[in-house]
N, C-alpha and C positions, 0 to 999 in steps of 0.2 A: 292768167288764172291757173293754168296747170302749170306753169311755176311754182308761185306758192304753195298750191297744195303737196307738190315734192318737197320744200321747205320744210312744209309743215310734218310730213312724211319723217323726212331726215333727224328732226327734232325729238318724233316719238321716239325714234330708234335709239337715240344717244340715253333718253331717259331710264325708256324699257331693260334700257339695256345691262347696267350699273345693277340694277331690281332684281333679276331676273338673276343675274350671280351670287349676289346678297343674302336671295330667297333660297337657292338650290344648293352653292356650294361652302356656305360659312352659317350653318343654322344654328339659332341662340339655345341654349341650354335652358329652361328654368330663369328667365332675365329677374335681376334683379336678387338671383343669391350668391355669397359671396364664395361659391366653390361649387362642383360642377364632378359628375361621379362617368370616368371613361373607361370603356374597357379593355383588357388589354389578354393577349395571346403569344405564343412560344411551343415551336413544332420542335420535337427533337429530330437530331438528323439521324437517318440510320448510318451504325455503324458498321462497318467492314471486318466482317468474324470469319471470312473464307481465305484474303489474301497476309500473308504473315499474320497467322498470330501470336499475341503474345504468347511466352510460356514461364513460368516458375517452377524453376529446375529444383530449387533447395531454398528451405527458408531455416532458421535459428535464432537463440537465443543466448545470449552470453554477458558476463560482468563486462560494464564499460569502464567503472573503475572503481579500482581497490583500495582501502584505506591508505592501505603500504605504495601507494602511486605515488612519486616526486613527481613534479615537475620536468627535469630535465626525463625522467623513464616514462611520462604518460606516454600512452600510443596515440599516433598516427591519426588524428581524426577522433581519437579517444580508443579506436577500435585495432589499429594495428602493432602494435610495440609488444602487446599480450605475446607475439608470437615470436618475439628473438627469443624470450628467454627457453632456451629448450630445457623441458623439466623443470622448472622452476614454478612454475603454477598452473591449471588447469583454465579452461575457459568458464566452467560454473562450480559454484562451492560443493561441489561434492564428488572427488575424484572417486568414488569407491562407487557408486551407486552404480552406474556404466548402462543406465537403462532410458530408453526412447525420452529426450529431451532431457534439457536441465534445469538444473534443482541449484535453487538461490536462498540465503538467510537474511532476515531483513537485519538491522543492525542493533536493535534493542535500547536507541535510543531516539528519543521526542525529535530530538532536533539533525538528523542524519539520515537521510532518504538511501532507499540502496539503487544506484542508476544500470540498468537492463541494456544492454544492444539487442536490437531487432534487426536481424541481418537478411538479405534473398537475396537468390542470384535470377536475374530476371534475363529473359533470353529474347533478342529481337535485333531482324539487322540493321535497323535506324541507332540502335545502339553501336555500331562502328565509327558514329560521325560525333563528334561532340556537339554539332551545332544542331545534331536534331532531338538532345538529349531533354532542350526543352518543350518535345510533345509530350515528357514522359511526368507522372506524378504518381509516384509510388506511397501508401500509406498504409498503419496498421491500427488497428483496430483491437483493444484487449479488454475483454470482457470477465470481472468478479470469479470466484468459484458459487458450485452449487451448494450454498451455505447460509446457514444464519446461526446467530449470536442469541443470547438474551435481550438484547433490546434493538439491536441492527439485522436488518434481512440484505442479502446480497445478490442470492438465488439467480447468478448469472448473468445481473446486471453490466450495464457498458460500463466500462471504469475510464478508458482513456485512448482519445483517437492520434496518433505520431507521425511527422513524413518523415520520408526515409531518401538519402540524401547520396546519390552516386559515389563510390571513390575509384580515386584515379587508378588506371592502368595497373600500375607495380602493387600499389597498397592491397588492390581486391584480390591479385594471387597470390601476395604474401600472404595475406590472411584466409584466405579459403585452403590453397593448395600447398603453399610455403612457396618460396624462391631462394635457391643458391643452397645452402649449408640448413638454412632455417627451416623451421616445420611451423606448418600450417595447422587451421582448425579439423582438417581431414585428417591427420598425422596426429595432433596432440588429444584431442576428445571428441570423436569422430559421433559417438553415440547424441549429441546435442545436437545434430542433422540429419531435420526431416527433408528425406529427397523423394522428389514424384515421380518415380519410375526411370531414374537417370542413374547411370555409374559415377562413379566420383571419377575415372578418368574420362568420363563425357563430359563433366562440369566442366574440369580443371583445361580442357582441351579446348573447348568454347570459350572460356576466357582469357585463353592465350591467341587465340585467334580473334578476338574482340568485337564478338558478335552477342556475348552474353558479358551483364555487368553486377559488380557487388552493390546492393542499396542497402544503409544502416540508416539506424535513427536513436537516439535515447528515449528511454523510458523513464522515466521517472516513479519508482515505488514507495510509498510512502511506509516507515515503519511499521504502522499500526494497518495496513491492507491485510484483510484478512489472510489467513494458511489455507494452503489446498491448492489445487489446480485451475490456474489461469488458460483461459481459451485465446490464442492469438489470430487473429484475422491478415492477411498480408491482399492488398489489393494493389492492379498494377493499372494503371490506365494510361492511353496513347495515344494522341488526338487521332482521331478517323477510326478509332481501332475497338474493338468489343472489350471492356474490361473483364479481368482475369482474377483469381481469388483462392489463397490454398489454406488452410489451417492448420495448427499446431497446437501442443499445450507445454507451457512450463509449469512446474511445482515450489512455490513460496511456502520453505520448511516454516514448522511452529516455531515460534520463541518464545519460550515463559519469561516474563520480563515486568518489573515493577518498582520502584520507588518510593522510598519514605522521606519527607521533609522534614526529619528530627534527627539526630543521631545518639540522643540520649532523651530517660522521660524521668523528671520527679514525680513522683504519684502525690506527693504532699507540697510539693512547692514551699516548702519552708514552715508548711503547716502541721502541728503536731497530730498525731497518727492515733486513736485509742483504740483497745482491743476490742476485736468481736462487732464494733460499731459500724457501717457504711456510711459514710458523708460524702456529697457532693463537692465539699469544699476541702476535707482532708485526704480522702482515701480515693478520688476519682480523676481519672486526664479524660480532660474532654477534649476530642479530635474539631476541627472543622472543615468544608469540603475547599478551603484556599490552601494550596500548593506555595508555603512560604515557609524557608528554609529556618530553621530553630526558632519557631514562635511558641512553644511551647505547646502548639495543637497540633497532635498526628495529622498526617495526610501520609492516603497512598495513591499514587498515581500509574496508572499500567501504560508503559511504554513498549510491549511488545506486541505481538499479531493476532492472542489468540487469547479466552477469556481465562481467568484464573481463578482457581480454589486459593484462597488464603489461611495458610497455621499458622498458629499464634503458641509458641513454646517458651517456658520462660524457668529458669533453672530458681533456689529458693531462698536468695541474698545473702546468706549466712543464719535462717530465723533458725534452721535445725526442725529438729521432732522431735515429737515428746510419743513416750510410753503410756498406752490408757491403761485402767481398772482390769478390762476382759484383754490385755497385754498385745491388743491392736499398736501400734508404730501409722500416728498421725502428723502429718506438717504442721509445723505453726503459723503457716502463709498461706493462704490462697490469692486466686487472681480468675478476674473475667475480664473479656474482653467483647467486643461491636462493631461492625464495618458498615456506615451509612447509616440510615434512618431507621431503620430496625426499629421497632415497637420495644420486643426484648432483646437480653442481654442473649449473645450467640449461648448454644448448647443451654441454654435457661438454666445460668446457673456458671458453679466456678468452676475452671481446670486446676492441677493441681503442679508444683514444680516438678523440675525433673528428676534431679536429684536426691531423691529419697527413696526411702526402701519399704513406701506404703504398696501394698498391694495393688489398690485400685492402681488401672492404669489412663483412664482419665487426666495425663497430663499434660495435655495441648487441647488446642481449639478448635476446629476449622468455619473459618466466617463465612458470612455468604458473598456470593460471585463477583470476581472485578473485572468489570468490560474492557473491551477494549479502549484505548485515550481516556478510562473512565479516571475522574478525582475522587473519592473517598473517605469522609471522617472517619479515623478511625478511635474510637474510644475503649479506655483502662481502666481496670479498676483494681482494684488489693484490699485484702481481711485479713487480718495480723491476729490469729488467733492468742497468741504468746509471745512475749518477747522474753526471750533467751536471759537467764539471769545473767551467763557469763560475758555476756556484751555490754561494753561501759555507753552509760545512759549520756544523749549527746553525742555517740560516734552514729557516723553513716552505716547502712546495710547498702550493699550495692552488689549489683549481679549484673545480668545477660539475657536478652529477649532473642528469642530466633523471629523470623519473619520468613515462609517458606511460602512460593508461591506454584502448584500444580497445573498444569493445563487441563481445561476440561473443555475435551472434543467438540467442535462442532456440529449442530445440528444439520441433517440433510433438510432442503427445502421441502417442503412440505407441498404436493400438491391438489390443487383444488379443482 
C-alpha cells in the first residue's frame, strides 16, 4: 500500500511539475491576439571625463575645391595639394579680408554646389595608435544664418550634419603646419584658424609627435544657401570618453545672380503694332513661370544666394522724339513691364527709354522681389506713340533691354 501511494506521489510531481513552469516562467500575453506590446530599456554607461580628455586644439574652414582643380592638381584627400602651391591661391576666397574665419562665394549657378573643408586638429593619446582610431567619430554640425528672406525663414536653423575623416601622418602636417619647402594653412591664411587657447607651435608640435590628429570632411553648399554667417559645430567623441565640442563661424558672401530664359523678345510677334493702342495680341509678351529656353515667354530664374531687386531699362529702338506745342521733347515709345502675378503693371504705369533727351527721368523699372531658386513670369509691354516718318514701313526697330539685378539685404529674425 505505501507503495503505491509514492507511485502515486511520484506521478503528481511529474505533472505538477511541467504546470508550475508554464504558469510562472512563460506567462501568455493577451492569448489569442496576434501581437503582444514588450517593454524595453537602455542605461547609458558613464563616461570617463577625468582620465585623457579629449581636446580640440583648432578647428577651420577652407575651399575643398576650386573650379580651376584638374585632376592630376586636386589635393590630397581633396584637402592637401591647396598647399604646394606657395602663393598661388589662398585657403578661402577672400585673401584681403584677413579677419577671424573664412569668407566663401557660392558660384552663382543652379547646377554647381561650392564644396567647404571642415578641418580640426583633435588631440588625444589613443590617437598614436591607428588601430584605436576606430573609438574616434568626429562630426560637424552647421547651422543656417540668423536670417530670413521674403518667403524663406532660416533664423539659425540646422542645415547639415558631416563626418570628419582622419588624414594620414604627412598629409595633416603638410596641411596645417607645411612640411620641407611647402607652407601650410598656419603660413598661408592663418587668420581661417580658430585655436582654443593653443600656439600654433603647440599644435604643429603635437602632431609631429602623433598624439594629436588632422579630421576633414566636405561640406557641401548649395548655391542658393542663404548669405551671412554660418555657425559650425565640431564634436569629437571617443568610446569610454565624455564628448567634446568647439565652435566657429564662416561667412557665405552675397551673389546677386539671376537668369533669363530668352535672349531676345518680339513684343509683336509678327503682328502688326498700331499707335497709341495696348493689345494683348500686338503690343504685349507675356512671360510664364517655366524656365524654357527661347519659348518666347520670359522667365527669370535667381540663381544666386540672396533675394533680388529687378531693373527693367530699355534704350528707344530707333522710334526717336518728337517736339510738342509747349516745346516739351517726348519719346515715341514707351514700355512697361511685371514680375510674377502682380495684379498691376510694376510702377502703375510706363517707363520711358533711355535714350532721349525727355526730362522726366522715369526711365527704368524696378519689379518686385526675386527670391531665392525663385522662377518668375516676367511680362512686356510697348506703346508706340509715333512711328518716325523717316523709317521705311516693313523695316525692323530693334534695340537693347538691360536686366539689372540688386541685392536686397536680409531680414534679421525676428524674435518672438
Amino acid at each position: 500500500m505505501k507503495k503505491k501511494i509514492a507511485a502515486l506521489l511520484a506521478l503528481a510531481s511529474l505533472v505538477v511539475g511541467p504546470m508550475q513552469v508554464l504558469a510562472t516562467d512563460t506567462p501568455v500575453v493577451n492569448p489569442g491576439a496576434s501581437g503582444a506590446e514588450v517593454g524595453v530599456s537602455l542605461t547609458q554607461v558613464q563616461q570617463n571625463s577625468t582620465v585623457d580628455p579629449i581636446v580640440i586644439k583648432a578647428k577651420w574652414e577652407m575651399r575643398a575645391k576650386r573650379s580651376t582643380d584638374t585632376n592630376s592638381a586636386k589635393r590630397v584627400g581633396y584637402w592637401v595639394d591647396g598647399a604646394n602651391y606657395n602663393n598661388y591661391w589662398y585657403e578661402d576666397d577672400d585673401p584681403t579680408a584677413r579677419t577671424d574665419g573664412a569668407q566663401f562665394y557660392p558660384s552663382g549657378d543652379e547646377n554647381v554646389f561650392s564644396y567647404i573643408s571642415v578641418c580640426g586638429v583633435i588631440d588625444h593619446p589613443w590617437l598614436r595608435n591607428a588601430s584605436d582610431l576606430s573609438k574616434f567619430v568626429v562630426s560637424a554640425d552647421v547651422y543656417y544664418p540668423e536670417v530670413e528672406s521674403v518667403g524663406k525663414q532660416f533664423c539659425g536653423n540646422f542645415y547639415k550634419e558631416i563626418i570628419l575623416s582622419p588624414l594620414a601622418y604627412n598629409d595633416g602636417i603638410k596641411l596645417m603646419c607645411g612640411l620641407d619647402a611647402e607652407q601650410g594653412v598656419f603660413q598661408r591664411d592663418p587668420s581661417i584658424v580658430s585655436r582654443y587657447g593653443f600656439s600654433e607651435s603647440d599644435i604643429c608640435y603635437q602632431l609631429a609627435q602623433e598624439q594629436s590628429k588632422v579630421f576633414c570632411g566636405i561640406l557641401p553648399l548649395s548655391y542658393e544657401a542663404p548669405a551671412g554667417d554660418y555657425l559650425v559645430k565640431i564634436i569629437a567623441n571617443g568610446q569610454g570618453l565624455s564628448p567634446v565640442e568647439q565652435t566657429n563661424y564662416f561667412t557665405y558672401y552675397q551673389l546677386p545672380s539671376f537668369k533669363i530664359d530668352n535672349t531676345s523678345v518680339a513684343y509683336n510677334n509678327g503682328n502688326p503694332i498700331d499707335t497709341n493702342v495696348e493689345n494683348n495680341l500686338s503690343g504685349t509678351v507675356e512671360g510664364d513661370p517655366l524656365f524654357v529656353l527661347n519659348d518666347g515667354k520670359p522667365t527669370l530664374k535667381g540663381t544666386g544666394n540672396v533675394q533680388l531687386n529687378i531693373r527693367v531699362e530699355q534704350d528707344d529702338m530707333g522710334f526717336g522724339e518728337s517736339t510738342m506745342s509747349d516745346q516739351t521733347i517726348k519719346s515715341n515709345v514707351l514700355y512697361k513691364a511685371r514680375l510674377g502675378n502682380a495684379v498691376n503693371w510694376a510702377n502703375i504705369g510706363y517707363y520711358k527709354p533711355t535714350n532721349t533727351n525727355q526730362i522726366s527721368s522715369n526711365d527704368y523699372v524696378d519689379l518686385s522681389t526675386l527670391d531665392l531658386s525663385q522662377d518668375q513670369k516676367l511680362d512686356l509691354g510697348v506703346l508706340v506713340k509715333k512711328f518716325p516718318p523717316t523709317h521705311p514701313v516693313g523695316s525692323p526697330y530693334a534695340g537693347a533691354m538691360t536686366l539689372t539685378g540688386t541685392a536686397i539685404p536680409f531680414e534679421s529674425c525676428s524674435v518672438n
